[in-house]
C-alpha positions in Angstrom: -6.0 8.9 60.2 -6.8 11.0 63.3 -3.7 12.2 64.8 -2.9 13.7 68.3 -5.5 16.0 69.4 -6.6 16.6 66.2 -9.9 14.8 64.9 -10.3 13.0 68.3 -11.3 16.2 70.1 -9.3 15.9 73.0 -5.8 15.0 73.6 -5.0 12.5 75.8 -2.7 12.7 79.1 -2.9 9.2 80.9 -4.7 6.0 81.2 -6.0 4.7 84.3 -5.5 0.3 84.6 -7.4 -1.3 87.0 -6.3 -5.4 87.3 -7.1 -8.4 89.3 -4.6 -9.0 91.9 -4.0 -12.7 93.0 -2.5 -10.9 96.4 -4.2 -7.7 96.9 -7.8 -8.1 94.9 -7.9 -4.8 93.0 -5.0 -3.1 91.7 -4.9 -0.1 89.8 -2.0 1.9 88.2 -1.4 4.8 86.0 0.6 5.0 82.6 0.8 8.6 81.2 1.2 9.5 77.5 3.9 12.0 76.7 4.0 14.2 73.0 7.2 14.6 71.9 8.1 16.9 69.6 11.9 15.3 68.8 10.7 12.0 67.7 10.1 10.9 64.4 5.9 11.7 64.1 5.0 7.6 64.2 6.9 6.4 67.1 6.0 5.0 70.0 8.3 4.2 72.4 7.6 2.8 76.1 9.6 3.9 79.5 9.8 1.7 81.8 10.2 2.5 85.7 13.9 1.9 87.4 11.7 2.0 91.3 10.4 0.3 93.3 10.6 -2.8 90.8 12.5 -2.5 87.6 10.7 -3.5 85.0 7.3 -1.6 85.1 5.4 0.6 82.5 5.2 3.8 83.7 4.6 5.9 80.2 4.7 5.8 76.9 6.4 8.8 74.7 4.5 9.8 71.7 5.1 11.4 68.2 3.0 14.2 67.2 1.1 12.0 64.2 0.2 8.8 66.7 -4.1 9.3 67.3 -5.2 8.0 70.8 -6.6 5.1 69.5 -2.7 4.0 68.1 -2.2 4.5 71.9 -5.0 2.0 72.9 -3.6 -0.4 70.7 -0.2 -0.7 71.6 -1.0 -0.8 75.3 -3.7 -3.6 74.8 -0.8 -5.2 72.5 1.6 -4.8 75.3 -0.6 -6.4 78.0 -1.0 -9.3 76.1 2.2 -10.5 75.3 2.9 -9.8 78.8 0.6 -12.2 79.3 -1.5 -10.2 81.7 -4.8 -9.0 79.5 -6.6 -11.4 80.9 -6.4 -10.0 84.5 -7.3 -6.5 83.6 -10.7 -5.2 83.9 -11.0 -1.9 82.4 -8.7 0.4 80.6 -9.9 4.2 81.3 -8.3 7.0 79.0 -8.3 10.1 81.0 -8.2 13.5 79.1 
């Protein structure tokens, strides 16, 4: 298993949603990826913003032994029991 930073060669710091809109056509958002070191190493845990809306994704906190692909997969996991996977066009990891 590749863990954070190690084996992917890079270490990943946000990723960039862009979604269908029914109101505004193209809407795109940002969900950063935070390390932390005082977590157990194989937690994931979301935050979720308190402004403008409650409710909202903003980042997701990170152990040291979760690989950026464990990343990917929770976040795909995420949209789609939101029910909103279907809306979203592309999913860019930015390093």
């Amino acid at each position: 298993m590749d863990t954070w930073g190690k084996g992917d060669g890079y270490v990943l710091t946000s990723l960039l949603v862009e979604m269908k809109c029914p109101e505004h056509g193209l809407e795109r958002f940002q969900i950063k990826v935070v390390k932390k070191f005082n977590v157990k190493q194989d937690t994931i845990m979301p935050k979720f913003r308190s402004r403008p809306t409650s409710g909202d994704l903003s980042s997701l906190l990170v152990g040291r032994g979760i690989s950026n692909r464990q990343c990917e997969e929770y976040l795909t996991n995420y949209f789609r029991e939101k029910g909103m996977f279907e809306a979203i066009l592309r999913i860019k990891m930015q390093v």
